[in-house]
N, C-alpha and C positions, 0 to 999 in steps of 0.2 A: 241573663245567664250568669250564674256563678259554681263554684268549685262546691263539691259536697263533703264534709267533711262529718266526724267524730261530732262536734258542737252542732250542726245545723237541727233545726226542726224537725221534729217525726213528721207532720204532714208536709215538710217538702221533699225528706225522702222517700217514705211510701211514694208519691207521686213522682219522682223522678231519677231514683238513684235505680233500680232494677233491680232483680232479684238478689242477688251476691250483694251491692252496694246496702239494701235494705237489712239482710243478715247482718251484715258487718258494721253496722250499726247499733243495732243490738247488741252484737255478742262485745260492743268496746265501754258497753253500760254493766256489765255483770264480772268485772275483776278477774278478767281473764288477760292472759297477754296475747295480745293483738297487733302483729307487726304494721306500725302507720300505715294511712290507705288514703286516697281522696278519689272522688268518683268523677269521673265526667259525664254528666249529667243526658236522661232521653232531649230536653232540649236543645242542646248542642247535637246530639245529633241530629233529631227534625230540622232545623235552620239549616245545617248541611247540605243534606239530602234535596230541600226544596229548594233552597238555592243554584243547586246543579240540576233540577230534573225542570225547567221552568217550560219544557214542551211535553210534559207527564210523558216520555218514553219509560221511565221505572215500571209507570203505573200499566201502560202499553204490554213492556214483554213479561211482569208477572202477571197478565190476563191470559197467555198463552202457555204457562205452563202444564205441562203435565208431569206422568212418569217421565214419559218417554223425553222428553226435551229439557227436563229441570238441570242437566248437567251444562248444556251448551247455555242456557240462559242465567245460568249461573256464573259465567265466566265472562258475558257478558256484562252483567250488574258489577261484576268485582271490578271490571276495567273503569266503569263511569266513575265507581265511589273511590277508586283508588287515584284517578288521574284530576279529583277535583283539586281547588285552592280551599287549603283551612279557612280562609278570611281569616279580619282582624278580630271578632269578638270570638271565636272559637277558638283559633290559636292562641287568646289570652289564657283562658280556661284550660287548656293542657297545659299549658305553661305553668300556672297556678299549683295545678292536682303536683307536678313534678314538684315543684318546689314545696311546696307542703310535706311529703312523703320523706326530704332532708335529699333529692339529686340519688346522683349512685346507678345502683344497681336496680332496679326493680322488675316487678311482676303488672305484665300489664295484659287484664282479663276481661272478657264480656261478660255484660252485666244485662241480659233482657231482661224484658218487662215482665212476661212470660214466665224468666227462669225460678225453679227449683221452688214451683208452685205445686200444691198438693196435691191436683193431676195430672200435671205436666212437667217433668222437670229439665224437659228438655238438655238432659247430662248428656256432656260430649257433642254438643252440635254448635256449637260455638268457639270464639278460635279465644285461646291464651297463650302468651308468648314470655318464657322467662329469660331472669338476667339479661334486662333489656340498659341499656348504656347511653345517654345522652340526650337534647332534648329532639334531636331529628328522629333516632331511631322508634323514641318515645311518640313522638306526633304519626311517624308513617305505621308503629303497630297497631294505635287509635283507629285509623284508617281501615287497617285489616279486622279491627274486630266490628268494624261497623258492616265491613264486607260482609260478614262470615253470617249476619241474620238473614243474608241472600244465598250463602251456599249451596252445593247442591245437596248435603244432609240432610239439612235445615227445613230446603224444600221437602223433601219427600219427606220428614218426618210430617208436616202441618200437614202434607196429603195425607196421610195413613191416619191421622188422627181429626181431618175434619176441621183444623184450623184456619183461616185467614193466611193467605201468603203472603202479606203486608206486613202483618205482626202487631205490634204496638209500639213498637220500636227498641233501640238498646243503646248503654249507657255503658260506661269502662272505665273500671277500678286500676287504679296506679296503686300499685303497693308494693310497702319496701319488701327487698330479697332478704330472704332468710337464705344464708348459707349451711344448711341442714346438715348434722351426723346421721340421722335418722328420720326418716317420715313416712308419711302412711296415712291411712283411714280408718277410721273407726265408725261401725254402727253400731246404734244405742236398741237395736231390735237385729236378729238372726234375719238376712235378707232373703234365705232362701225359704226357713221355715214359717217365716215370721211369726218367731217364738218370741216376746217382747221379754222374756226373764234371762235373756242373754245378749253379751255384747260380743260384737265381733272385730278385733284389730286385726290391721294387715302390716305389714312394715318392711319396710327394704332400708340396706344402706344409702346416705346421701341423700338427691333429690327426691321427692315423690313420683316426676315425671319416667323414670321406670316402671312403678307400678301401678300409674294410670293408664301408660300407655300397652301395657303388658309382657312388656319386654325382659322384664325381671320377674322371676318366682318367688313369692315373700312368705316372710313367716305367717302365720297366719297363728292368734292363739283367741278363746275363745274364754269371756268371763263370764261367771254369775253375775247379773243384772243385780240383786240385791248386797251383794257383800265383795264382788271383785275377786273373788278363788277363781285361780286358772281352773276350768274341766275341761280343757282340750288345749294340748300345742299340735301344731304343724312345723316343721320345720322346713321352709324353702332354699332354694339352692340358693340363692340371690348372689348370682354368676358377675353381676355387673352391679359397678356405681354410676348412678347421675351425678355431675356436677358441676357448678359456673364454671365456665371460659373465664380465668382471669383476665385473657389478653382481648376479648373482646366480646359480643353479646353471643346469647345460644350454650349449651350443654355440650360438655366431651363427656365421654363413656370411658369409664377405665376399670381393670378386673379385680376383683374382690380377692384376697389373702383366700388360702385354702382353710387356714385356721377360723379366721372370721366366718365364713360360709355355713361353717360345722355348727355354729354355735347359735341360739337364738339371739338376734338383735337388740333384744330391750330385756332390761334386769325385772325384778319383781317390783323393785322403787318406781322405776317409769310404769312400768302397769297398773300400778299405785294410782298412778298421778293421773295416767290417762282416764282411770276408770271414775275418780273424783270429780276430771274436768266432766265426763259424758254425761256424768249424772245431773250437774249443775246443769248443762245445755239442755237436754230434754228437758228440765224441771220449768225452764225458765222458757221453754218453744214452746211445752206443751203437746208433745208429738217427738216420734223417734227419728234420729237425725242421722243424716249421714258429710260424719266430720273428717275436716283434711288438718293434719296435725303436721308439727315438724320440732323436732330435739335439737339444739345447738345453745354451746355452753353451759348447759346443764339447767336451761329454761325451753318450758315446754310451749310453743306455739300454735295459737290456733289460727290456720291462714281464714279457713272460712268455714261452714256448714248450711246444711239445706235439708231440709223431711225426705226422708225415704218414702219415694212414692211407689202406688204399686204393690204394696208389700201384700202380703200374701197372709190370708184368715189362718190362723195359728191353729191347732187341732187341739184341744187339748187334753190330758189322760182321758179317757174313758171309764165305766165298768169293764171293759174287756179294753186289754194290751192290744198293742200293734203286732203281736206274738199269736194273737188267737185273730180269727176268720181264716176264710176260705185261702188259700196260697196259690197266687197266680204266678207264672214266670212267662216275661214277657220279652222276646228276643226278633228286631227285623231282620237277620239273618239274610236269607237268600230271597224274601220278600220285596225287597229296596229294587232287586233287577227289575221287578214289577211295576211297584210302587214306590216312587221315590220320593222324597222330601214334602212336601204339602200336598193332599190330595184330597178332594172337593167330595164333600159328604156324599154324592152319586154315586159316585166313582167307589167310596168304600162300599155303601151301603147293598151296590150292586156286587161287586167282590164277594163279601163277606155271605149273601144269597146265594151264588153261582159255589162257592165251597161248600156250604154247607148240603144245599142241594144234592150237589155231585158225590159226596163223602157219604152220603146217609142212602142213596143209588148204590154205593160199591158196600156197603154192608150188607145191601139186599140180597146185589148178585153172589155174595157168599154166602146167603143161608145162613146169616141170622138168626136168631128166631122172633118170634115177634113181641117178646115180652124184652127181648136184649136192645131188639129196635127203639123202641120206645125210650128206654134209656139212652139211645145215641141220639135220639132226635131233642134229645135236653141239651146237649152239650154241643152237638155236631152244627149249630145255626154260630156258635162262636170261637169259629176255629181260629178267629183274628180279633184285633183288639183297634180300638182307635184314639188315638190320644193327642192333644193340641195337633191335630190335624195330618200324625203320621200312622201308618199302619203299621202293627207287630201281628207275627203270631205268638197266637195263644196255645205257648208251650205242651203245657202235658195237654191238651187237647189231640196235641198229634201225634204226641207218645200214644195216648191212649188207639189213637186211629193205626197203628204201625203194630199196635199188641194185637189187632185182628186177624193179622194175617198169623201165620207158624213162623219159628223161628222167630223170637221178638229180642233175645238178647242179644242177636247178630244186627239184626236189622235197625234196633235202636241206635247201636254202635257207627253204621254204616249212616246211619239217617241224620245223625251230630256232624259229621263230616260232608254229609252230601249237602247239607242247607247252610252249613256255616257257623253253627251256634258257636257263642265263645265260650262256653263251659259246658264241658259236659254234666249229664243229670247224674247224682248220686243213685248208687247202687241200690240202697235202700228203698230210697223213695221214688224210683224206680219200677224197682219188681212190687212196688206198693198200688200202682195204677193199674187199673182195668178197666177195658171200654163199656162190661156191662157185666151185671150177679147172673148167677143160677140160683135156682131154688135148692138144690141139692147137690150134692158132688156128681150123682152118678147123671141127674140131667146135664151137667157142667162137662160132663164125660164126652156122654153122647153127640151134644150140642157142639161141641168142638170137633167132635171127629166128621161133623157135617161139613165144618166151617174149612177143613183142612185139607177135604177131600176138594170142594168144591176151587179153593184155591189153586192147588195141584194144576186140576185140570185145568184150571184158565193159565196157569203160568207153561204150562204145555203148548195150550194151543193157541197162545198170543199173538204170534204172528199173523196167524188167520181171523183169530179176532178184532186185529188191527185192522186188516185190512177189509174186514167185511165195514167197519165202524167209518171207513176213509170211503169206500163207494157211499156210502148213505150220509156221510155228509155232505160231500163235494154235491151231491142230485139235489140234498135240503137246501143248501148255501146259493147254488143257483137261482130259487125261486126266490132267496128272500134279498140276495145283493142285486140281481136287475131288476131293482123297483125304484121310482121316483117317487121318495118318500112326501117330499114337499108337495107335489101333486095333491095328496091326499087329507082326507080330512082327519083330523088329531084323533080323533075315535078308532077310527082303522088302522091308524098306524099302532095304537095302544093294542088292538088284537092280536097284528102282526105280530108286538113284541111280545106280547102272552106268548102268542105260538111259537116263534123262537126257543123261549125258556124252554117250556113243554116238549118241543121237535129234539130239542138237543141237550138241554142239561141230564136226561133222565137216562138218555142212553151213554152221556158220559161217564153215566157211575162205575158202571164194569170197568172202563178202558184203566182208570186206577188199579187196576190192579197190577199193572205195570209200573206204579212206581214199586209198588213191595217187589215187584220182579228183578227190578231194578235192584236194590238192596239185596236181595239172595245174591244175583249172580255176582254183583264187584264186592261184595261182602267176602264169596265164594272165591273170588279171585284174588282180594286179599290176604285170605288164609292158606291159597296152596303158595301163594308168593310165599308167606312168614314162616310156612315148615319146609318149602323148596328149594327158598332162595333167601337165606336170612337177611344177606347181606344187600339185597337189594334195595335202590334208592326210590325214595320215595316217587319218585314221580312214573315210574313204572306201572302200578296198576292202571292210572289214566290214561296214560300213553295206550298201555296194552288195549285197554277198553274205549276206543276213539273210536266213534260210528263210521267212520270211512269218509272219503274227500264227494261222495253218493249224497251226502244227508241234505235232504230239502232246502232248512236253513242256512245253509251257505251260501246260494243261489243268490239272493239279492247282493252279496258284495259282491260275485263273481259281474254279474248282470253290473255294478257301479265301476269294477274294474275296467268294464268292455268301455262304457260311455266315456272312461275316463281317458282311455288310447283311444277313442276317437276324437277327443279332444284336445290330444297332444300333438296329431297327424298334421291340426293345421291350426299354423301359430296364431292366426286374426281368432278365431273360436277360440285358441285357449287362452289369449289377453282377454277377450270378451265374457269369457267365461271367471278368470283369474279377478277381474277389475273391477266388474259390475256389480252393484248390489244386487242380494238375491231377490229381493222384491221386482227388481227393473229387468232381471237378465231374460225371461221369457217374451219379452216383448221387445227389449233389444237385439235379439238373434233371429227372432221374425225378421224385422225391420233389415235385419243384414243379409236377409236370404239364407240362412242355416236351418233351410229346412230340412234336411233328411235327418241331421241331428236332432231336431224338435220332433221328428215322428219316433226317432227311436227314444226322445225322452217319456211320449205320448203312450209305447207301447210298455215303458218301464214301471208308471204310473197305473197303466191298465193291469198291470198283473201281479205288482207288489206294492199299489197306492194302500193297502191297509196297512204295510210298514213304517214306522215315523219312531222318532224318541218319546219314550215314557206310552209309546203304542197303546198299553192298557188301561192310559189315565181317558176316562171318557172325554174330560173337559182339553185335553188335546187334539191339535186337529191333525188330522194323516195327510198323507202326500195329495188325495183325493182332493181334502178341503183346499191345501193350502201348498200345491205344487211348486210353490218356490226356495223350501227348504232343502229341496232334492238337489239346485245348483250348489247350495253350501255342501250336500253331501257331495257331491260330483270332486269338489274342489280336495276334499281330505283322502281320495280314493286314488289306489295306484297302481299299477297291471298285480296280477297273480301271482301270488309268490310261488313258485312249484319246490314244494317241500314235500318229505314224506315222514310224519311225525310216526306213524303206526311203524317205517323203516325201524326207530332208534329202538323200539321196543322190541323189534322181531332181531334185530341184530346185537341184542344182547342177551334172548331167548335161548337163539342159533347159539351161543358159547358153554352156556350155561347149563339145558333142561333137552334131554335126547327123549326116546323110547315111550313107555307108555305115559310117562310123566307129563311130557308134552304134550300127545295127545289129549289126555283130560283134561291138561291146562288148556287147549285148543279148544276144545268143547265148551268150559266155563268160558272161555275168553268172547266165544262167538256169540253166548246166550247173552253176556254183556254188552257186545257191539250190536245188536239186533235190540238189545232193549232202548240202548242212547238211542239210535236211526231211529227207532216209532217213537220214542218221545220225541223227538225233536219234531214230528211229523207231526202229531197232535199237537203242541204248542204252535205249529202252525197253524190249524187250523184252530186252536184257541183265538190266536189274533185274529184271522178272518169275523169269528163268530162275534169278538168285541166290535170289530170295524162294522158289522151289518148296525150293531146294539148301537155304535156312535151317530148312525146316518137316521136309526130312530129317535132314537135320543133328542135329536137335534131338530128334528119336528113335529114333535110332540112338544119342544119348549116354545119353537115360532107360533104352535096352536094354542099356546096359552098364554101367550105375550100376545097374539091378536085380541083374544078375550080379555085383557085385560089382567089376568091373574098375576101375571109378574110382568115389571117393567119391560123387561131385555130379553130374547130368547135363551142367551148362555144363563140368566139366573137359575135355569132350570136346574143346574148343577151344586146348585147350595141348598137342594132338596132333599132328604131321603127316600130311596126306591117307594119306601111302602105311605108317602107323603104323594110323591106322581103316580100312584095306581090309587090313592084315594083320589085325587083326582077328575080322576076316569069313571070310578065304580061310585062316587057320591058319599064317599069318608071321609072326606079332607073339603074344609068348605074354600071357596077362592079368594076370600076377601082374608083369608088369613097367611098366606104364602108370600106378600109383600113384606110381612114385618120378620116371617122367620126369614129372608132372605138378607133384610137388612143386618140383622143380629148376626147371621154366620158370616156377613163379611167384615162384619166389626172383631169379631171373634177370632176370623184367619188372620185378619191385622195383626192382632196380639202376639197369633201363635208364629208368624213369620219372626217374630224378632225372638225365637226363643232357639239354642241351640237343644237336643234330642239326644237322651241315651240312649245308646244301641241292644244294651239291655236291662232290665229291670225287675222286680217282683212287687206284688200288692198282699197286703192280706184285706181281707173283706172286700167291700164296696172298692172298685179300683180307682175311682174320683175321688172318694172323701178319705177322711181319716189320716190325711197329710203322705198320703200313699206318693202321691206324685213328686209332693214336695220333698223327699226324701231320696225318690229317684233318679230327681238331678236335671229337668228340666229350669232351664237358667237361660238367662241372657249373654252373649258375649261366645266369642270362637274358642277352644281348645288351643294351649299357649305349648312352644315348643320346649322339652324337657333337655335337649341339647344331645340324647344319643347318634351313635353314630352308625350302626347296627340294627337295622330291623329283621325279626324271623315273620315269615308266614307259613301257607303250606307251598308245599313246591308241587307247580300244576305242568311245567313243559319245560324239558331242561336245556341249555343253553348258558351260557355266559358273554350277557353285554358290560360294558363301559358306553354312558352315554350321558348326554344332558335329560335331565330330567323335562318333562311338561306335563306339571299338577294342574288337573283341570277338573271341572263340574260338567263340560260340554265336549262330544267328540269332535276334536280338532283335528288337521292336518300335522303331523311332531316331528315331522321332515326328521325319520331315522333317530329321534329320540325317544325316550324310556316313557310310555304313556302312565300316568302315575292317576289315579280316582278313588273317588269314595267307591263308588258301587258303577254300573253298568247294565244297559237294559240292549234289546236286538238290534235299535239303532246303532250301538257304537261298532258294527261291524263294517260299518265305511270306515274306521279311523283306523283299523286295523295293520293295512296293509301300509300305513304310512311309518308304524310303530317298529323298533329293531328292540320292545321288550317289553310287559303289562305289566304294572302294579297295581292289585285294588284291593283296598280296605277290606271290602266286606265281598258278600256272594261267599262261593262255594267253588272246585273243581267242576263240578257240574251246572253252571250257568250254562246258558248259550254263550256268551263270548267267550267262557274262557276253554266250549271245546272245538267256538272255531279257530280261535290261537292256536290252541293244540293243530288243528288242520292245516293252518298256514306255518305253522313252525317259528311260533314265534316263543320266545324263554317269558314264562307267565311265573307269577308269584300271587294268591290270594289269600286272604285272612290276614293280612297285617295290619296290626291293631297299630291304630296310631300313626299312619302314615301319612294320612293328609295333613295330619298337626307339624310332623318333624321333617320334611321333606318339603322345597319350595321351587318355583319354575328358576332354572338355572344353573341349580345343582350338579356336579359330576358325580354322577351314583353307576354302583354295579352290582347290577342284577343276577342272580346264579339261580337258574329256573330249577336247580337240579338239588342244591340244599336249602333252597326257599328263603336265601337274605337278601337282601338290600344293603349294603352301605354306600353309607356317603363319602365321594373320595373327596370334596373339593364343594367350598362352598360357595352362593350362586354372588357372576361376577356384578359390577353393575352395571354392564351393558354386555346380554349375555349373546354371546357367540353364535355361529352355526350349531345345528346339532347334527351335519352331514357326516363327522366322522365319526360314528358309531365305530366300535372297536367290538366285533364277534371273537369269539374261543370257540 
């Protein structure tokens, strides 16, 4: 075992120095400066490791990892490697690498076998520790960076990609500190376009380790690949410096001059230089790299570089500009309450049939004509869009479905705000959409006066309409939910679900017509507000238009509220309940005699088991499959709040709006509270009608996992709908659903590590043509911009002061400010715990946010950017009545109660 340096042989460091050590080999042969380095070699580590594992426990608990357990056995591994002895030939070798580099200060980094390989570059899963001091501190981060090929990233990344959990092992680069004015990264290809005729620098003051870790906003400027001309600056806030501890090892943070801030970081000289060094390094790798730079004393340093792996097939001009095809605007709007975050080709494939179905039903029931039909049933199968694995809808798709009904430039207006879009559509191109031609003006006449009549009368008799549509499902729903599907043979269950479709999507088309109902009447009740009441506050119309504390969907929190005071009643059930993991507590409350509690959990199950989180994702299991997510629900649930939210809107009615004025407003207000109540009633029975489709679903996959077609029953979910009825019908052969299986989970891999814009547009083909790559689908979370002020719309008015709790899952927030990206039916157990909701996205018209409205809680929706700038521990105050948020107080590090909510 010896020290790696600069002089050693290429075939001992290919073979032992690691991926960093290997680069940095290289780049100290091509007259670049290269701050000293020596490696500690994959040898020294393997002697290490075998040294201390002489009863193979290593080799023991990484046979047992999974997801689920790679974090505790991760911290196990880190104890063994950390609490070993160097020995005497290892500790020579660090000793060595330190003193080679000249003592000091150094950067001491992992160097896998693995890393910054041209399919793997395993970036960010390994541990670097700068302004490291001395030879102890030097020997124990050795240590941590041997840990760190055991971490728990580490792991899960070799899972998602199919690697060895062993590795190959890793090695670690000692190099001298650069105490940097300036550094940064440069790629020698656009990472996102992967445009290879552009370079992309990023830069911050001081360390790099701000803007690796993302802490800091950097410049960002963007060169011609062949001649170095800036064509694009950014300029970043770069709020903060990295910088050595002089007094000992690790980085202090200190704040950037306001002047400095303003200005871009690096002159045109250093862009010069960087753009000469980029050039040199790809000439000389042979591939586009992605390099870590640093400025001090006026020489420019390359700590190290690695290939851009991953990069993306570059598009290149065309015959026809990204200016010309079809213009798609693609927005998840109030979608996300449905479908949220990654959802399993069935699950779309079945959605995306069920809308279109239903929508091209509700053109019928208006009298259509059949030449206009035909043109809806071209567009109407893709009213939604699916992309790395998230659903959009497919914008003017339902402009065009909303131009059906009369009245389109209320309703459109009304339709921007009911679903959430972040921008609304241009006027133009707008009134440029149509759901279908006439042949002539005068049939276009007629044709319409069909369509407008026929509307009328269903927005008349809706109420009876609804309710004839609610006896004839609850009679259908009956026949098809008491059946033991597993019973049956996979053929039968397949008819069932034909019959399903058939029984029910066709008669759902009409009941749409209560969404346009929907739209007339808070449309209508928007605009006697703005000539009655100018002055009124925005939350008003909602308030006004609250279906009453009556509506269906609220039932299941009141029914969690009831479980949840019986389990306050008596303290051994509610430690038991409090303590126990949800997996065990159904079996531990047996065991303790709670049963009249178990039968009223039995009965909560039997009448609302088709409610669960993400309900409408197929590949989710309901309360039914998997009845132990209900104690977690039980656990965030808390008696009834008795509020009267519809009170604050009548009691500022009563001041304002006397005589006939009222009265009208009375009449819009009621056709509005009567249109929420039956929606809300058919999204109940939506879910129902998914929960029958989830219990087919689910065996029809066990019937072809016994045949052998797919390994697992759940693969059945990485199918497309019209892939399982080939199937069935002998269109899909079965010896080939194993390999499409494999591919879309290789596929969801990828797309899990990508974050998602919430809106975007395509022209032409919405995969190719670098459509996607433009719209921002990237790796890495959204970085906070440091406002202190958020607006949304304001949905229920009120004003809290509270601790924030930013969450992806509905939690218990003991009296604090529930903060989300979006929200689907399940989170109305977390409701009663919340003293105020903030959510990214949805709409005034979600289900949560008009049962907040019901329980009187101060809601804010549509603000943009909230999950980025807002963090758990926050003192933020919420004003449900002019739709902000600010931050009074940033979060402490050991955050408080959040018992003392502070109401106005």
């Amino acid at each position: 075992m010896r020290t790696i340096i600069a002089e050693s042989p290429p075939d001992e460091v290919a073979l032992l120095a690691g991926g960093k050590g290997k680069h940095l080999h290289e780049l100290s042969g091509f007259g670049l400066d290269v701050p000293r380095w020596a490696v500690v070699g994959l040898d020294v580590f393997e002697e290490y490791v075998a040294a201390l594992d002489g009863s193979g426990r290593v080799e023991a608990l990484l046979a047992d990892v999974t997801e689920e357990t790679a974090g505790r056995i991760s911290g196990l591994l880190a104890g063994i490697i950390g609490s070993g002895d160097l020995g005497e030939r290892a500790a020579s070798v660090v000793e060595d690498a330190y003193a080679r580099v000249g003592g000091g200060r150094v950067a001491v980094r992992s160097s896998g076998a693995e890393e910054d390989g041209a399919q793997h570059s395993f970036a960010g899963q390994f541990a670097t520790h700068l302004n490291v001091c001395g030879l102890d501190e030097v020997t124990a981060y050795v240590k941590s960076c041997w840990a760190s090929v055991f971490s728990e990233r580490s792991l899960h990344y070799r899972l998602r990609h199919g690697l060895p959990l062993r590795g190959a092992g890793i090695a670690v680069v000692v190099q001298q500190m650069v105490d940097s004015e300036r550094s940064g990264v440069m790629f020698t290809a656009d990472p996102v376009s992967g445009n290879r005729g552009r370079y992309v620098v990023s830069s911050v003051y001081g360390l790099g380790e701000g803007l690796v870790s993302g802490a800091v906003d950097a410049d960002t400027v963007v060169l011609d690949a062949a001649s170095g001309e800036v064509v694009e600056t950014v300029l970043g806030d770069k709020g903060e410096r990295y910088h050595a501890d002089a007094a000992g090892s690790g980085c202090l943070v200190s704040e950037v001059p306001a002047a400095e801030r303003e200005r871009l970081s690096l002159t045109p000289k250093e862009l010069a230089r960087l753009h000469e060094a980029g050039a040199r390094i790809e000439s000389a790798f042979g591939t586009p790299q992605d390099i870590e730079w640093a400025l001090a004393d006026d020489v420019l340093w390359i700590l190290q570089t690695r290939p851009v792996t991953a990069l993306p097939q570059h598009v290149a001009p065309a015959d026809r500009t990204p200016s010309e095809g079809e213009l798609r605007i693609w927005d998840n709007a109030n979608i996300v309450e449905s479908f949220s975050g990654i959802v399993s080709p069935l699950t779309y494939s079945f959605a995306a049939h069920v809308y279109g179905t239903v929508y091209e039903s509700y053109a019928r029931s208006l009298r259509v004509p059949r030449a206009g039909l035909r043109e809806i049933e071209e567009w109407a199968p893709h009213m939604l869009g699916y992309f790395h694995g998230r659903v959009y809808y497919n914008l003017l798709s339902w402009y065009r479905m909303v131009r059906i009904a009369p009245l389109y430039k209320l309703n459109r207006k009304v339709l921007e705000i009911a679903i959430g879009v972040e921008e609304e559509l241009d006027d133009d191109m707008a009134e440029a959409i149509y759901p279908y031609t006439f042949s002539s003006s005068l049939t276009g006449r007629l044709s319409r006066a069909r369509t407008v009549a026929a509307f009328v009368r269903r927005f008349l008799t809706m109420n009876r309409s609804v309710e004839r549509f609610m006896a004839y499902f609850y009679s259908a729903y009956e026949e098809f939910d008491n059946v033991d599907y597993d019973a049956m043979e996979g053929q039968d269950v397949y008819r069932r679900f034909r019959a399903l479709e058939k029984d029910l999507l066709e008669k759902w088309g009409p009941m749409q017509a209560l969404d346009a109902a929907i739209l007339w009447s808070i449309g209508g009740l928007a605009l006697l507000n703005r000539r009655w009441l100018p002055d009124a506050p925005e939350w008003l119309t909602w308030s006004a238009a609250s279906p009453g504390p009556k509506v269906e969907s609220i039932e299941p929190a009141r029914a969690l509220a009831r479980l949840a005071a019986t389990v306050r009643q008596d303290p051994e059930l509610e430690r038991l309940v409090r303590e126990t993991p949800a997996e065990r507590t159904h079996a531990t409350l047996r065991e303790g005699g709670h049963t009249a509690f178990l039968a009223a959990v039995d009965e909560y199950v039997a009448a609302y088991g088709y409610r669960s989180l993400d309900e409408l994702k197929l590949e989710v299991p309901d309360l039914r499959e998997d009845p132990s997510t209900l104690f977690a629900l039980v656990r965030t649930a808390l008696p009834e709040v008795d509020t009267d939210p519809a009170g604050k809107a009548d009691a500022y009615l009563d001041t304002r709006l006397r005589g006939p004025r009222r009265w009208l407003h009375g009449v819009v207000r009621r056709k509005a509270q009567s249109s929420l109540y039956n929606r809300e009633r058919l999204r109940f029975c939506r879910t129902r009608a998914f929960g029958s489709a989830k219990r087919m679903l689910r065996a029809m996959g066990r019937d072809l996992a016994r045949m052998g077609a797919i390994d697992h029953w759940n693969d059945v979910f990485f199918l497309h709908l019209d892939e399982l009825r080939g199937a069935y019908e002998g269109s899909t052969g079965h010896t080939g659903l194993r390999s499409l299986v494999e591919l879309r989970k290789r596929q969801r891999a990828e797309d899990e590590l990508l974050s998602a814009p919430s809106r975007f547009t395509t022209r032409g083909a919405p995969y190719w043509r670098g459509n996607l790559e433009r719209a921002g689908f990237s790796a890495g979370p959204a970085v906070r911009t440091g406002v202190q002020e958020l607006r949304g719309t304001a949905c229920c008015p009120g004003v809290v002061e509270a601790r924030a709790v930013v969450t992806d899952t509905p939690v218990d927030v003991n009296g604090g400010v529930l903060v989300t990206y979006r929200t689907d039916p399940g989170w109305v157990a977390a409701l009663p715990s919340a003293s105020a909701l903030v959510i990214e996205r949805g709409s005034p018209l979600t289900h949560v946010a008009i049962v907040a409205r019901e329980l009187g809680i101060p809601t804010v929706v549509q603000v943009k950017g909230v999950m980025a700038e807002l963090e758990t521990g926050m003192r933020v105050r919420v004003d449900g009545a002019a739709g902000t948020v600010t931050i009074l107080a940033e979060a402490p590090d050991a955050p408080g109660t959040a018992k003392d909510a502070d109401h106005e």
